[in-house]
N, C-alpha and C positions, 0 to 999 in steps of 0.2 A: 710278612710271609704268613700264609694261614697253615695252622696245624688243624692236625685232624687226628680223634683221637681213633683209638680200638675198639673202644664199651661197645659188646654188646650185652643183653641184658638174656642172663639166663637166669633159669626159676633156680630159686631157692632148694627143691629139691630132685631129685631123679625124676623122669619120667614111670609112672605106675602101670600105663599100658602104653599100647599101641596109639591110639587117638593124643597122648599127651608127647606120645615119643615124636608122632606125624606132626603136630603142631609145634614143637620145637625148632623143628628142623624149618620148617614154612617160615614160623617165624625171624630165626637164626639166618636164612637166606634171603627175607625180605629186607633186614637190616646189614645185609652185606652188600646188597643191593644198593639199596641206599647211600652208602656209605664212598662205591665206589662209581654211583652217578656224584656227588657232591666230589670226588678227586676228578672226575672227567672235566664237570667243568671248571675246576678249578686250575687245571691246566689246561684246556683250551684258552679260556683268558688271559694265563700267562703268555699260550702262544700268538694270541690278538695284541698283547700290550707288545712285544717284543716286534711283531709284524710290524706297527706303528712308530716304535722308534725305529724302526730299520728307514724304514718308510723319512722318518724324519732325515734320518742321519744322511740317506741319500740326496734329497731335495739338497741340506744343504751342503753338500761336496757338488753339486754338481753347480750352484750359485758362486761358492769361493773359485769352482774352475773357469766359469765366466767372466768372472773378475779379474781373475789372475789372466786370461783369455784376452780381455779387453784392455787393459794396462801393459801388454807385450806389443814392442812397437812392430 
């Protein structure tokens, strides 16, 4: 299972104006971003892996129903 952490990386001190406050936030949001493209596809994947064994698990019920199918007189 992948964890994912929280960190995001704020400056060590307050923003002193305007241009430090706007870059904060730009930056604060580019890593939210980020953060919650790497959870997207981190579950889409999971939703691909689960599609595939669905995928499996049917193929073979539908093979043991054959069998079972063929063996009934």
């Amino acid at each position: 299972m992948t964890n994912f952490t929280t960190h995001i990386d704020f400056p060590l001190h307050e923003p002193r104006n305007v241009q430090e406050l706007v870059d904060l936030i730009q930056n604060t949001m580019i890593q939210i971003q980020e953060k919650f493209g790497q959870m997207s596809d981190s579950i889409m994947k999971r939703i691909d892996d689960m599609g595939q064994q669905i995928d499996g698990l049917e193929s073979n019920i539908a093979h043991i129903i054959s069998l079972a199918n063929a063996e009934s007189p």
